[in-house]
N, C-alpha and C positions, 0 to 999 in steps of 0.2 A: 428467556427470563423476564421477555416484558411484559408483564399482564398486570392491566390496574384495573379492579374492576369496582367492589362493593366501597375502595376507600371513597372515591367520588362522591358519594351523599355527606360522608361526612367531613369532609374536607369543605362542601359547599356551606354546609351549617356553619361550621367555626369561622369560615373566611364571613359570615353574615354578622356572627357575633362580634368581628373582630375592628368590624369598618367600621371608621369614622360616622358618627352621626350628623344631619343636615337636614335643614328643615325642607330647602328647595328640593323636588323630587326629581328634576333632571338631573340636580347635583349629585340627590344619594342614589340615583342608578347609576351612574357613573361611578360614584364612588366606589359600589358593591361592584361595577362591572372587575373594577380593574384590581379590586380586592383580591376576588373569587381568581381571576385569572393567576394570578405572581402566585398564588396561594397553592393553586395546583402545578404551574410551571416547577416552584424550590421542590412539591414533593415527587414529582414526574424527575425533574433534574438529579436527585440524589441517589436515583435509581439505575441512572442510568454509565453508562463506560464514556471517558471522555472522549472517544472518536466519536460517538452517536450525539451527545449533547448541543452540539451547535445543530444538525440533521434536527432535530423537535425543535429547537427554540427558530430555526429559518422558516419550517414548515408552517409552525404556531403562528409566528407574524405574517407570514402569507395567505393562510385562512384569514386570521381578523380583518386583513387588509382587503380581501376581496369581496367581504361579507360588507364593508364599510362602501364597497366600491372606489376604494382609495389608489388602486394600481388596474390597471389593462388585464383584461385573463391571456387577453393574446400577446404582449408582449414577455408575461411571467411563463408561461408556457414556450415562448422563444428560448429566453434567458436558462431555461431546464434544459429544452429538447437540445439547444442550438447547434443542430444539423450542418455542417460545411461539408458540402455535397463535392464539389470541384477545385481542384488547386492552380492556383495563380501565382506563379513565380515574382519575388516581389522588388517591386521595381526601387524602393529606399533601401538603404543600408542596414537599419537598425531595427527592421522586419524582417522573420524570418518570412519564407513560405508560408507555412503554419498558418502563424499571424497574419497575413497579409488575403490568405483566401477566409478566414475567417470575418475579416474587416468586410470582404467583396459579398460574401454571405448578409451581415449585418446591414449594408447599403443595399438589399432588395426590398427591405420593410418601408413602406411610406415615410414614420419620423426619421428613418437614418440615410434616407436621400442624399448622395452627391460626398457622404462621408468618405469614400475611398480620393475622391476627388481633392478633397482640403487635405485630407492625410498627406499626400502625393505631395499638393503644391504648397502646403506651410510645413514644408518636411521639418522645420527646423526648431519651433515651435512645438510639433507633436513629438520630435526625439526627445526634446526636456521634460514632455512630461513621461514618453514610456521611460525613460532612463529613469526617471526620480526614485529614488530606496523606497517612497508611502506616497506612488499614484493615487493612490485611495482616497490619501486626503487633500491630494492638490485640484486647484480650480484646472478643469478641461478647456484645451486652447479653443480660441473663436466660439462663435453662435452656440457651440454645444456646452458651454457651462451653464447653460439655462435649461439645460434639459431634468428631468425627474430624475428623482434618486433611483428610480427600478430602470429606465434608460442610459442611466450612467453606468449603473451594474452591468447590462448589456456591451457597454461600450468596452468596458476594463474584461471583462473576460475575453473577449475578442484580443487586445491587446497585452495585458500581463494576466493569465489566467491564476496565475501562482500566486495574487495577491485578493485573490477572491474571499478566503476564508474570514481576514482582514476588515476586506470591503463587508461581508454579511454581517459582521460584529456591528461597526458601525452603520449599517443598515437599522437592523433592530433597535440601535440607542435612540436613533434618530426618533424612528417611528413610538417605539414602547418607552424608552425609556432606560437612564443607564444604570437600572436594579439589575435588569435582567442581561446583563452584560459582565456586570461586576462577579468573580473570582474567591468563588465562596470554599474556604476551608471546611474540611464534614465535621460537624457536629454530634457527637453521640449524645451529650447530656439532649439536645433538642427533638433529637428523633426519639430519644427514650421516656421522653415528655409527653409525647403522642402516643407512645404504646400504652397498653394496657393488658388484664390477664389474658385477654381473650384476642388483642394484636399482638403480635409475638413482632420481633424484629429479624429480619434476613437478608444477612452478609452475603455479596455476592464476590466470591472470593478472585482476588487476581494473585500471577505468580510474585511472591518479593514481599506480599504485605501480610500482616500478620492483626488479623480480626482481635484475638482473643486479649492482646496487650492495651488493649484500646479499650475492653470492655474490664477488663481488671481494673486498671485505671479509676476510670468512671463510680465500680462497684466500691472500690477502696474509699473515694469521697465523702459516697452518699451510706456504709458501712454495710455494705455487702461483700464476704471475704469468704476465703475459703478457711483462714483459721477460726472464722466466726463461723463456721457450717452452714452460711447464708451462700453460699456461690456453689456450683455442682458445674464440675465441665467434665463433658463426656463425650470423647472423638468416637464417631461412630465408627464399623467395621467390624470385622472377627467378633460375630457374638456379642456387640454390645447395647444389641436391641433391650436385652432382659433387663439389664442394670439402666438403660436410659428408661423404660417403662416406670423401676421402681422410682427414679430420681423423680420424674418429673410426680409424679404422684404425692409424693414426700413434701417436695414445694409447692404445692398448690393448695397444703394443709396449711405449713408452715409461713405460705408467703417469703419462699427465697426466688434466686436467679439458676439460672438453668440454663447453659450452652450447649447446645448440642452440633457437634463439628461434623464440616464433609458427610451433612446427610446423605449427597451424591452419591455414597460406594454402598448404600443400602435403597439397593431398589425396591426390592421386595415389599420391603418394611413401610417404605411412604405411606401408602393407604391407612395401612394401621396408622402413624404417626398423626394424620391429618383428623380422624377419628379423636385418639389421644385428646391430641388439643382442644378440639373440641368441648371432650368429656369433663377435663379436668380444669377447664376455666371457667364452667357452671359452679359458682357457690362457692368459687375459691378466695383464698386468702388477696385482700385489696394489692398487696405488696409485690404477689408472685407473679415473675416475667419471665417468659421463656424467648431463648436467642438461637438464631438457625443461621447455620454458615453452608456454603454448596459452592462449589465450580459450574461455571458456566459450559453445557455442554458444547462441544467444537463442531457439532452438524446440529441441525435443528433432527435430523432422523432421531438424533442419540438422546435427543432431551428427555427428562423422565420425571422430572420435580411435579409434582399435581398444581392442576392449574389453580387449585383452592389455596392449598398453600402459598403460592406466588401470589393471588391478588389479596388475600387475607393481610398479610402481613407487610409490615414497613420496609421497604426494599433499599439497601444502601449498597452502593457498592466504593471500593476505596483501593486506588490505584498509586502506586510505586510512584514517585514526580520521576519529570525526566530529564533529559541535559547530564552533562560531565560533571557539572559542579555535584550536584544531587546524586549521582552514579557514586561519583568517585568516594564521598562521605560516606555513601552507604554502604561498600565493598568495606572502607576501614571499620566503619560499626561493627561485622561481622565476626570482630577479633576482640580480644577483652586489654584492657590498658597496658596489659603487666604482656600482653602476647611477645613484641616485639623485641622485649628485653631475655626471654626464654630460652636463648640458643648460646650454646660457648661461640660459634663465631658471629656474633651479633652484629658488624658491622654488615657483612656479608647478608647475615638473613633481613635488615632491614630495609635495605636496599632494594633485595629482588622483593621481598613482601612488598614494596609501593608499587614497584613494577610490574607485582602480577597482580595489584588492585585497579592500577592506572589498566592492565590489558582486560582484565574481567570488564572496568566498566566501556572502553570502547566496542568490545565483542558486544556488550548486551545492548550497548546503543547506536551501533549502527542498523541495529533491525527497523529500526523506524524510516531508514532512507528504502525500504522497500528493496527490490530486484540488486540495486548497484550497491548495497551493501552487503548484502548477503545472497545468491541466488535463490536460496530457500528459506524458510525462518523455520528456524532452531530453540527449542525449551533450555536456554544457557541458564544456571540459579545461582546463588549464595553459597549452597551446594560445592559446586564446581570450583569455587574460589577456596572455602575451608579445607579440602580435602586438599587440594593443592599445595595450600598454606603447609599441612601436615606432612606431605609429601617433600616440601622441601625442608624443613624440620629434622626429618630422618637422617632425608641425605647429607645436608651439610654437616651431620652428626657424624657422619659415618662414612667421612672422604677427608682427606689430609685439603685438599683445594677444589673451588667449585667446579662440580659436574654439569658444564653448561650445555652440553648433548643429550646428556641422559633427563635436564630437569625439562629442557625445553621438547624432548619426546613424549616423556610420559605428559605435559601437561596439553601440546597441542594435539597428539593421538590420542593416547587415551582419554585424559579427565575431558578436555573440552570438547578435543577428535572424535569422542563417543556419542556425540550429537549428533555427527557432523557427517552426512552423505554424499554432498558432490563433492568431487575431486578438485574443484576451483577455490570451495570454498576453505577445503582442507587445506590448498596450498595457501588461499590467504591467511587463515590462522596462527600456521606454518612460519610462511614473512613477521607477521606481527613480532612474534615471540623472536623469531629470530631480530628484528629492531630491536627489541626492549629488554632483553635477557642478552648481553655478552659479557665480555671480561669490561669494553670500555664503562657499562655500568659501574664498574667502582676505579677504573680508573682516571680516566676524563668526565668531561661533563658529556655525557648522555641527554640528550635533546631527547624526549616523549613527543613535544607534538612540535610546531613552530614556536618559538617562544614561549615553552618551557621546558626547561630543565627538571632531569631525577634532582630531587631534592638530596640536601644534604643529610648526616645523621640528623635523628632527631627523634625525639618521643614520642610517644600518642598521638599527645595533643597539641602538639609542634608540629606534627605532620599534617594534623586537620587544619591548625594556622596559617599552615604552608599555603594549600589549596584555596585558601579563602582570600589570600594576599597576591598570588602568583597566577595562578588558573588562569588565560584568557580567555574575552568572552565567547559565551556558545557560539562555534561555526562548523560546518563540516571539515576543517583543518585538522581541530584537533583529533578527526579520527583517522585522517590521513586521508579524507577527501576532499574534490574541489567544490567551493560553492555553488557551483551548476548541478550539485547534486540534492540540495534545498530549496534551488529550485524545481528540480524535477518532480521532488517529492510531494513540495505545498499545492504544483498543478495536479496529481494523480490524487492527494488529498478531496481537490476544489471538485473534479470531473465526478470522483466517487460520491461524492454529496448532492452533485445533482441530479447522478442519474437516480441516485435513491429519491431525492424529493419528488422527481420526474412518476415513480414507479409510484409513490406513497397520493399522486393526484386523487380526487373523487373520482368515482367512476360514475357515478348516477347521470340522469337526463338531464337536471339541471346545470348541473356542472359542465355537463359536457357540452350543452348550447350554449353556455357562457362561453367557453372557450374555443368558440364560434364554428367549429365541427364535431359530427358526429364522430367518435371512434372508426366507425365503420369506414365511414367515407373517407377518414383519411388511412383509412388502411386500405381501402379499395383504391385510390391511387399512387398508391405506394407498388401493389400490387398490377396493376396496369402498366406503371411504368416499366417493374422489372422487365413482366413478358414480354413489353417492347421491344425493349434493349437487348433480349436474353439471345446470344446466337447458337445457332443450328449445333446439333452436334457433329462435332470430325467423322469424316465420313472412312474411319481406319480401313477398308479393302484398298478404298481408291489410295490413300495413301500410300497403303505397303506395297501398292504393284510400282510406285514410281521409280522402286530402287532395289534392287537383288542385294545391297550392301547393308551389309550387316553391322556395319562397327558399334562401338560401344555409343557414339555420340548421337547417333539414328535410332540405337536402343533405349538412350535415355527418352526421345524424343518421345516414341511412342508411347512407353509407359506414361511419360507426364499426358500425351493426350487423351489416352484410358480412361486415368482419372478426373480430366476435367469434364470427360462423357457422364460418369457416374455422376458426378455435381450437377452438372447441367441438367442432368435428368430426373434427376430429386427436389430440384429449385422449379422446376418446368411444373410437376407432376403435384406435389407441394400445394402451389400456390392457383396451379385447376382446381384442387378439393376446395381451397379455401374460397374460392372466387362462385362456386358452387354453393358451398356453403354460407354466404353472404345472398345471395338471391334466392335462397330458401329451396332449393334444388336438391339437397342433401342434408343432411342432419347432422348436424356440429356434435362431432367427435371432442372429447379433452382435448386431444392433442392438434386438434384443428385449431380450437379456442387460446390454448396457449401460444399456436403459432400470431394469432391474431394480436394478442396481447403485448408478443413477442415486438411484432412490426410496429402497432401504432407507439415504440418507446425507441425506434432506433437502433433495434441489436439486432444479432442474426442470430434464428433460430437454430438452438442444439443440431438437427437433424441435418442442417447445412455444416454446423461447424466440423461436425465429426466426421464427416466426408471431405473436408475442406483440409487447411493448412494451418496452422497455428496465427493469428492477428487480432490484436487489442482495437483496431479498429469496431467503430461503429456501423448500422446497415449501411450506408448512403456512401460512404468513405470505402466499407468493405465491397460494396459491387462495381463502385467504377474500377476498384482495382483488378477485383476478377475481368471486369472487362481490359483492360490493361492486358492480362495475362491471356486472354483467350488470344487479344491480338496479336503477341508475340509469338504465339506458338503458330498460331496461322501462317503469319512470315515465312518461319523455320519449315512449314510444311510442303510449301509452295515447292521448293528442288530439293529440302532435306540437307542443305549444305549449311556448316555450321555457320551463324551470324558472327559479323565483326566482332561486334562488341556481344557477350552474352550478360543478359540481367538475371544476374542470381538469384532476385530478390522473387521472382516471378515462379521459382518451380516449386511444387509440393515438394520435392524431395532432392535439396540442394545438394548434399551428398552424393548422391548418385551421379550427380555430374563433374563432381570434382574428383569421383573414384574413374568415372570415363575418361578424364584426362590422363589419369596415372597407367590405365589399361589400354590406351593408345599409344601412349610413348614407353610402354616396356614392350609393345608387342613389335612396333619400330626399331626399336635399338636392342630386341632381344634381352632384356633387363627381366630378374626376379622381380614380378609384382609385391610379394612379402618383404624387398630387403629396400624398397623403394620410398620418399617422401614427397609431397607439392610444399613447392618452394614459390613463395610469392615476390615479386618488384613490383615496388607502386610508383606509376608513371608519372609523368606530369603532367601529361594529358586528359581532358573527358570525352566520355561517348562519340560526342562529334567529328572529333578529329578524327576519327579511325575509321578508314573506306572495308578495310577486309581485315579476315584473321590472318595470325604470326602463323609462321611455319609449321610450328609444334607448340604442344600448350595454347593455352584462351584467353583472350583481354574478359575481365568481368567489371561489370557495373553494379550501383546501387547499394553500394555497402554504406552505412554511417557508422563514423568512431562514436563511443560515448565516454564519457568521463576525460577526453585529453583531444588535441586536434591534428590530423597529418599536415607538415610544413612541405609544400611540393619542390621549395625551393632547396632548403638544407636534408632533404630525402630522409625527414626522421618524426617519429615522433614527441609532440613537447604539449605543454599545457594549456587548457582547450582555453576560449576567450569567456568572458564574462555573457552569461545570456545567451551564449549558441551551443544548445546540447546537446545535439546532434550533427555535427557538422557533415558534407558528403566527401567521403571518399573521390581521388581522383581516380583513372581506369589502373584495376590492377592486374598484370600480365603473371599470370599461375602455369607453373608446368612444372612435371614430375623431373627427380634426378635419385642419383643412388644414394641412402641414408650416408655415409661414408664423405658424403663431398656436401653434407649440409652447413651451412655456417650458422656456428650461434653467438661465437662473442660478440659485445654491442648489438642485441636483439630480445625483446622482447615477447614472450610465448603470448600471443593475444586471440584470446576464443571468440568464435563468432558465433552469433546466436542467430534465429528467425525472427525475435522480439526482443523487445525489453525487458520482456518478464524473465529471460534468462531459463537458469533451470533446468529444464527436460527439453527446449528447443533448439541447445546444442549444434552446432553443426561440423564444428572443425577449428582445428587451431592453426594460426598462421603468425609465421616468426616477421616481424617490421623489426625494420631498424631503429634502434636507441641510443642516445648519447646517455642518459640517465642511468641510474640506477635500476634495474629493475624493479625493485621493493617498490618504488616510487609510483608506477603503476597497477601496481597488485593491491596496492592500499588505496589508490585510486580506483579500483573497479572497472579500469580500459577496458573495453572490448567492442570486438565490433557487430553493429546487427543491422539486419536486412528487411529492417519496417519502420518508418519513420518515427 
């Protein structure tokens, strides 16, 4: 939907006519410079979805800035790429890992010299500032708060990556200026100022928000109505090409307004439409405007909207606000005054109506904490809420006393349930409903989030007062998560932003001598490195004569070395074409080209990943690991006797090895494999401690909890720490028994994934011990996963 094309001329005109005049001509270039810029920035900015809006305005001051010569290209290019190649276990308290090889990264650059050194010995000093709630804005300990503002950004990513987004705000104030910082509400009368017959205006629709009341509004002001036959809205779809044909025709004599809705569901017709417009803004009535609203397609394959029409026309798009507060008023809007009062047992129906407003708005706003809120994202709407509302409506009509089984079925299965595909997520829903919907609802006070309470009776507009006086402020609590999960989120926000700036670089010659290598070159040692490093493949004959035994644990063995031949062999094979291809020895294929493009940004090429194992890691991060994993399997190869400790984290296919353990100990004790389960105990032990495997079953390594932390000492789990979001699992001793003698009181169902991303990377569920609630974790999003 992004294409700006023919507005640029005249956008540059107006922003000329608009600037201050000056008689000094360095003054009035400047003056026009910085005109022309903010003038295209508000109309670039209006167009665009607020996840993308900071990505242009970070990019836009980056450009200027390098154009000025005002920032390094090689340290803006760090601050993108920022590559932490090796991990360093981190010797202060208040660093993770993470952070800590990120710092040692950071300390290779010339200006960041001897930095892991100060971190180290003014430990005390640098914990006050990582600790601080707005590092961003505090002075940096010793010699380094004289460092540049694009080297401080350096610094704080390295350190609170999660406060980046923050940091680039006040970045650009600094530099630009704090217009283009400022929190601008959308304007229709301003953009319809700008239109004319022949610029049409185009809504770029999100779910929740509603184009057409916004445009009523407006037409009402300036006396464009429909009872004045001045306003013409016409939702495309079924047949409604012929009628928008005559419409817009009609206005264009008459100089009225013209909406024409979800052009999206009329592919066909676009061509024609863009024609239309064309035809009927030659010679037409000064007054006649025509308005275009469309969905953003969800693949760029699916897009279909003509690119004439997208750069022609003024592009606005206008998004739902977000937070609880904003949620929750907007679930209530969704009812009319008099709703609440509608039912014979009206204390009863107003009650659960707050509670299934207060559950609509957590379900839709947990989507934004990504993976640990929801495994998948789900189209939840207004929708889902009214029908509900009507749903319970019925029942309470039509039962002597509330049916709290029946309403909390039909709303977490069906209305909501009906979105709803993973089975994790379903049971979260599930939980919710079951918090928020029981009897103690109208009996005691019912707690919604921490600190606050189901409100009392109350009216409409008593219940919006409620909210507005009670509500506490925006955290991840109120949705039943911990704040470690705001932070997860603002980092995988900050990384996603710059690998897009990263990818968004110039490509051309000058740029790329600016940023003091050639693409090439540094893909060709990118490229030289791997094949370095890359080991031999398993030599499986010599393997499989070492051992006539078969068992399950030997069989997983091989299969994992199978497939890391085929990796090896694709990465090996790969990166010959491309090294060929770079000395001009072969002719660059697409798909050579993209591998190339691939590497000089840090990622690993599709062809690897589909062969590989599921990991959010980056190149540099994802091959020491493969290396990692080659060398484990090497170990295991040497006699083929199972290791002490086994690292889960290491096999393409962790399943397989936890189903070896169940098919060794039913074949031992003669047990039904079908009637059987893996029962885990988490030790207190790590890795090192342990010389050899248990008798039966296998110590595993490498797990991290997420959302809550394991206590080794009270053998349970409880609430993670402030700032460690992945804490390490200690060794956990897993072995099969008969379903029949499993324990579940005081335990916890917690899934373990291969990432973070959750999902489809699935791997198995393992019952830990709990003193809590269960609810308590399931609304927290605990689980456990095997990539850091």
């Amino acid at each position: 939907m992004y294409k700006f094309g023919i507005a640029f001329n005249v956008l540059f005109h107006r922003a000329i006519k608009q600037a201050d005049k000056a008689e000094d001509l360095q003054v009035r270039i400047s003056v026009l410079m910085e005109r022309i810029t903010h003038t295209i920035f508000l109309y670039t900015s209006q167009a665009l979805f607020e996840k993308d809006k900071l990505t242009f305005l970070s990019q836009m001051t980056f450009q200027i800035l390098l154009r000025k010569k005002e920032i390094n290209p090689l340290e803006l290019d760090f601050l993108l790429r920022f590559a932490v190649e090796h991990t360093h276990p981190s010797p202060v308290t208040f660093l993770t890992t993470q952070s800590w090889s990120a710092v040692k990264a950071v300390a290779h650059m010339e200006e960041f010299r001897g930095i892991d050194r100060d971190v180290e010995g003014s430990a005390k000093q640098w914990r006050k500032w990582v600790e601080s709630e707005c590092p961003e804005k505090e002075k940096l300990p010793q010699e380094w708060k004289k460092k540049s503002l694009i080297q401080k950004l350096i610094i704080l990513r390295a350190l609170r990556p999660d406060r980046m987004t923050y940091a680039l705000r006040n970045f650009v104030e600094e530099k630009l200026g704090a217009k283009y910082v400022e929190r601008t509400r959308l304007d229709l009368s301003k953009a319809f100022e700008e239109s004319s017959p022949c610029i049409p205006v185009f809504f770029i629709l999100s779910p929740g928000v509603d184009a057409l009341k916004d445009l009523e509004m407006l037409g009402k002001k300036l006396g464009f109505t429909i009872d004045l036959g001045k306003f013409h809205n016409v939702s495309l779809g079924q047949g409604q090409e012929m009628v928008a044909e005559m419409v817009l025709e009609k206005a264009s004599k008459g100089g009225h307004w013209v909406i024409l809705q979800n052009v999206h569901l009329v592919a066909k017709w676009l061509g024609t439409l863009e024609k239309l417009l064309e035809k009927f803004s030659q010679g037409s009535h000064r007054d006649y405007r025509v308005f275009l609203s469309a969905k953003s397609a969800p693949t760029p394959s699916e897009h279909i909207i003509p690119q004439g029409l997208l750069e022609n026309a003024i592009k606005i798009t206008n998004e739902p606000p977000t937070g609880m507060l904003a949620n929750l008023h907007a679930a209530l809007y969704n009812f009319d005054p008099d709703t609440p009062e509608m039912c014979s047992k009206e204390q009863e129906f107003k009650s659960i109506l707050f509670s299934l407003c207060y559950f609509h708005a957590c379900v839709a706003g947990r989507l934004r904490f990504g993976p640990q809120g929801w495994s998948r994202s789900y189209p939840f709407n207004s929708g889902d809420l009214t029908i509900c509302a009507s749903v319970l409506y019925n029942y309470l009509e039509a039962n002597p006393s509330v049916p709290w089984e029946d309403l909390r079925y039909l709303f977490g299965e069906i209305m909501y349930g009906g979105h709803i595909t993973d089975p994790w997520d379903r049971k979260l829903c599930r939980v919710y409903l079951e918090e928020f919907m029981n009897p103690s609802l109208l009996e005691d006070d019912l707690m919604l989030a921490p600190g606050f309470a189901a409100p009392p009776y109350l009216d409409y507009s008593g219940y919006h007062q409620y909210i507005e006086e009670m509500l506490p402020p925006e955290s991840p609590a109120l949705y039943g998560l911990h704040p470690n999960s705001e932070i997860e989120f603002l980092t995988v926000t900050s990384n996603t932003l710059f690998r897009t700036l990263l990818e968004m670089q110039p490509r051309n010659a000058d740029s790329s001598e600016e940023l003091g290598q050639f693409t090439d070159e540094k893909v060709k040692n990118v490229l030289d490195d791997i094949l370095e490093k890359l080991p031999e493949e398993f030599n499986m004959a010599e393997i499989m004569q070492k051992t006539s035994n078969r068992s399950p644990y030997v069989v997983v063995c091989f299969q994992e070395c199978e497939r890391m031949n085929i990796l090896i062999r694709e990465i090996r094979v790969s990166l010959q074409q491309l090294d060929l291809s770079l000395k001009g020895e072969m002719t660059l294929s697409p798909d050579v080209e993209a591998m190339q493009s691939v590497l000089s940004h840090d990622r690993v090429p599709d062809t690897w990943s589909k062969l590989a194992y599921p990991s959010t890691y980056g190149l540099a991060q994802w091959f020491n690991d493969l290396l990692l994993r080659c060398r484990e399997l090497d170990t295991w190869t040497q006699d083929l006797a199972l290791p002490a400790v086994v690292w889960l984290s290491g096999f393409f296919n962790p399943q397989s090895f936890l189903t070896a353990i169940m098919q060794t100990m039913a074949r031992k004790n003669e047990w039904p494999l079908d009637r059987m389960c893996l029962t885990v105990d988490v030790t207190k032990k790590m890795k090192e401690d342990y010389g050899h495997p248990p008798r039966e079953g296998a110590y595993l390594h490498g797990l991290l909890m997420e959302g809550a932390r394991w206590d080794a000492q009270a053998g349970t789990i409880v609430e993670a720490r402030l700032k460690e979001l992945r804490p390490i699992m200690p060794v956990i001793f897993a072995k099969a028994i008969p379903m029949d003698r499993q324990e579940t009181k005081h335990t916890y169902e917690c899934p373990v994934y291969k990432t973070k991303m959750r999902g489809p990377t699935y791997v198995w569920t393992f019952r830990l011990k709990s003193k809590e609630k269960t609810a308590k974790w399931v609304l927290a999003g605990v689980a456990l996963v095997l990539e850091a």
